[in-house]
C-alpha angles and dihedrals in degrees: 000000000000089000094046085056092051088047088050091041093053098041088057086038087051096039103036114068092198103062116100103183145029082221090056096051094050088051105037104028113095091189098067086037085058094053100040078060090049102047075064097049089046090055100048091044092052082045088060094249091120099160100050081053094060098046081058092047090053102039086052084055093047084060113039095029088244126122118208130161121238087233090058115113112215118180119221122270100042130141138213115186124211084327105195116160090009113150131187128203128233098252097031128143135210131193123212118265094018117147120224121181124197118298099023115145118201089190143156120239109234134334104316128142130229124019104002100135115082127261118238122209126202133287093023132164115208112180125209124281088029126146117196094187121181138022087303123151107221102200129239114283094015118159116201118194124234119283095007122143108218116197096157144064113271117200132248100276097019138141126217136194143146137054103293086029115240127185117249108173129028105195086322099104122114133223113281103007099071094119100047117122124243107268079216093084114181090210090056090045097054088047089050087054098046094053098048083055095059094041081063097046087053096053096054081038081066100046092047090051086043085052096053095033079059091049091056103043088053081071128211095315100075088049092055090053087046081052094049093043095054094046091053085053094043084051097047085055095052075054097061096046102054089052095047090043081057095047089048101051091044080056096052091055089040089058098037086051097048084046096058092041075057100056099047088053087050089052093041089047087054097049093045092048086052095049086045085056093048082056093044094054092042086057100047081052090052091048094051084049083061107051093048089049085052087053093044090057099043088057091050085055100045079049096056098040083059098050085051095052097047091049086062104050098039099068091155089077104038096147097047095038091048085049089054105035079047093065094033083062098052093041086052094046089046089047086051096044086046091046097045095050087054092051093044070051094056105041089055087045089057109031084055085054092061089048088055094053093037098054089047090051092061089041086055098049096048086043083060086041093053088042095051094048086054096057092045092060093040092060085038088059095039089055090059126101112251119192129224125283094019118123120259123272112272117251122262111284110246118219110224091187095048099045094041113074118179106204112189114244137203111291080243096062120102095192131073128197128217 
C-alpha cells in the first residue's frame, strides 16, 4: 500500500507544477487522499466486506468531493488533479500514469450488467468536463479534449473533442497546443448549411414575389382572357360529354340487342340438338329393323337349304314332299321378295334421312357465316367516329330467313323447329 502512494504521491509531484513537496501533496491533495481511501475500499470489497467498502467509499467522497467504487481498478501513479466532482464507475479501469481533472465521469449508459464502465490505458490525459460513457477501451497516450463526450474507442496516440467525441490528431499534435479544439467545428457545419439553404428559399421567395408583382401589373384584362379561356374549355368538355353520353347509350342497345339475338340462337340451338337426337335415335330403330329383316331372311334360307336336302334324301316321297317343298318355295320366295321390298324401304328412308342432315347441316354453316359478317359490321360501325346530335346507330338487322331453319320430322311428330 505504502509503494502504490508513493507512487501516487510522484506521478502529482511529476504532472502538477505547483506542487513543492512530496510532504505537501500527501497532506493538501485531495486526490491522493481519495485513492489511498480507496486502496482500502478495494481491499475490503476483494475480502468480501463489501459494505463496509462502500461506507469507505462514501465517507472518502464526503471528504475530497470523488467518487470511486470499491470494484474500480485503478493502477499506481495516477493522478487525479483538484478532482472535484470526479466519478468512477464499478467495472472501471485505470491505467497507470494516467492524468483526470475535476468533473470527469468514467460511467455506464444505461442498466446493463458486466463490463459496462471504459477501460483506461497508461499515460492518458482526461480533461475536465469529460464523459467516457460505455465499455469502451480508450488507448495508451490518448489526450481527450474539455467537455467532450467520448462513446467510442479512441485509438493509442489520439486526440478527442467534441460532443459526440471525435478524434482530431493522431500523433500529429504539437507542444503546447494538446488540449486545442478542433477550428471544424460540426456546429458550425450544420449553421453553414442552414443558412446556404435559406439563401436559396429566398431566392425563390423573390421570384415568386417578382412573378406575382408581373400578374398584377398585366390588369384585369389578362384575367378576362384567363376567364374566356377557361369557359371555352369548360364548354369544349360539356362537349365531350354529350358526345360520350351518346356513344354509351348506343352501346348499351347494341349489347342488350346482341344479347337477345343471343338468347333466340340459344333457343333455336336447343331446339335444333334435341331434333338431331330425334333422328339419332330414328336411325338406331331402322338399323335394328335391319338387322331383324337380315335374320329373317337367313332363317328363310336355312329353311329352304333343309327342305331341299330332305327332298333329296327322302325319294320315297317324292309327290308329297314336291307339293311341300313347292309351297315352301314359294313361302320362302315370298318371304325374300317381302323382305327385300322393306330393306329397298329402309335404305330410302335412310338415305333421305342423310340428305336431310345433311341439308340442315349447310343451312347451319351459312346461318354462323351471315352471322359472322354482321358482327363484323356492327364493331366496324361502333369504331367510327359519330358526332354529336345524330340519331343512334340502328340496331343490327335480323335475318328472319338465316336464323330460322325448318328440319323435316317423322310423320308421327306434332312439333315442328325453326
Amino acid at each position: 500500500m505504502f509503494k502504490k502512494l508513493r507512487a501516487d504521491i510522484a506521478a502529482a509531484k511529476e504532472n502538477d507544477p505547483a506542487a513543492r513537496s512530496k510532504f505537501e501533496i500527501w497532506l493538501t491533495y485531495s486526490g491522493v487522499h481519495a485513492l489511498s481511501w480507496h486502496r482500502w475500499a478495494a481491499f475490503l470489497y476483494r475480502h468480501h466486506l463489501k459494505l463496509l467498502a462502500r461506507i469507505t467509499s462514501q465517507l472518502a467522497r464526503r471528504l475530497t468531493g470523488i467518487e470511486i467504487h470499491p470494484a474500480a481498478k485503478i493502477a499506481p501513479g495516477v493522478f487525479i488533479d483538484h478532482g472535484m466532482g470526479v466519478v468512477i464507475g464499478e467495472t472501471a479501469e485505470v491505467g497507470k500514469g494516467t492524468v483526470i481533472y475535476q468533473g470527469v465521469t468514467l460511467g455506464g449508459t444505461g442498466k446493463e450488467t458486466g463490463k459496462r464502465h471504459p477501460t483506461v490505458g497508461e499515460y492518458c490525459l482526461i480533461s475536465s468536463g469529460v464523459k467516457v460513457l460505455g465499455n469502451i477501451y480508450i488507448g495508451d497516450y490518448a489526450k481527450i479534449g474539455s467537455g467532450a463526450v467520448v462513446l467510442k474507442d479512441v485509438p493509442p496516440h489520439a486526440t478527442v473533442v467534441g460532443v459526440p467525441g471525435k478524434v482530431v490528431r493522431i500523433r500529429g499534435s504539437k507542444e503546447g497546443l494538446d488540449l486545442l479544439q478542433e477550428t471544424s467545428d460540426p456546429v458550425s457545419t450544420e449553421v453553414c448549411k442552414l443558412r446556404e439553404r435559406s439563401f436559396a428559399l429566398e431566392a425563390k421567395l423573390d421570384a415568386v414575389t417578382k412573378e406575382l408583382e408581373e400578374q398584377r401589373a398585366a390588369g384585369p384584362a389578362a384575367a378576362e382572357q384567363d376567364i374566356e379561356r377557361l369557359e371555352e374549355q369548360n364548354l369544349r368538355l360539356a362537349q365531350m360529354h354529350m358526345e360520350d353520353s351518346t356513344r354509351i347509350d348506343r352501346l348499351e342497345a347494341a349489347v342488350a340487342s346482341l344479347a337477345k339475338e343471343k338468347e333466340q340462337q340459344d333457343a333455336v340451338s336447343a331446339q335444333q340438338k334435341e331434333q338431331l337426337a330425334s333422328l339419332s335415335m330414328e336411325n338406331t330403330r331402322l338399323k335394328e329393323e335391319l338387322r331383324c329383316v337380315k335374320a329373317a331372311l337367313a332363317d328363310a334360307e336355312g329353311r329352304a337349304m333343309e327342305a331341299e336336302a330332305s327332298k333329296a334324301t327322302d325319294a320315297s316321297e317324292e309327290s308329297a314332299s314336291v307339293t311341300v317343298p313347292v309351297a315352301n318355295d314359294a313361302d320362302a320366295s315370298s318371304a325374300a321378295c317381302a323382305t327385300d321390298e322393306q330393306i329397298h324401304a329402309l335404305h330410302e328412308e335412310n338415305e333421305a334421312l342423310r340428305e336431310e342432315l345433311a341439308e340442315y347441316m349447310a343451312r347451319k354453316a351459312a346461318r354462323e357465316a351471315r352471322r359472322e359478317a354482321r358482327r363484323i359490321r356492327r364493331e366496324r360501325a361502333s369504331a367510327e367516329t359519330v358526332p354529336a346530335g345524330t340519331e343512334s346507330a340502328e340496331p343490327a338487322e335480323t335475318d328472319a330467313d338465316a336464323d330460322s331453319v325448318s328440319i323435316p320430322v317423322q310423320a308421327g311428330d306434332a312439333d315442328t323447329e325453326e
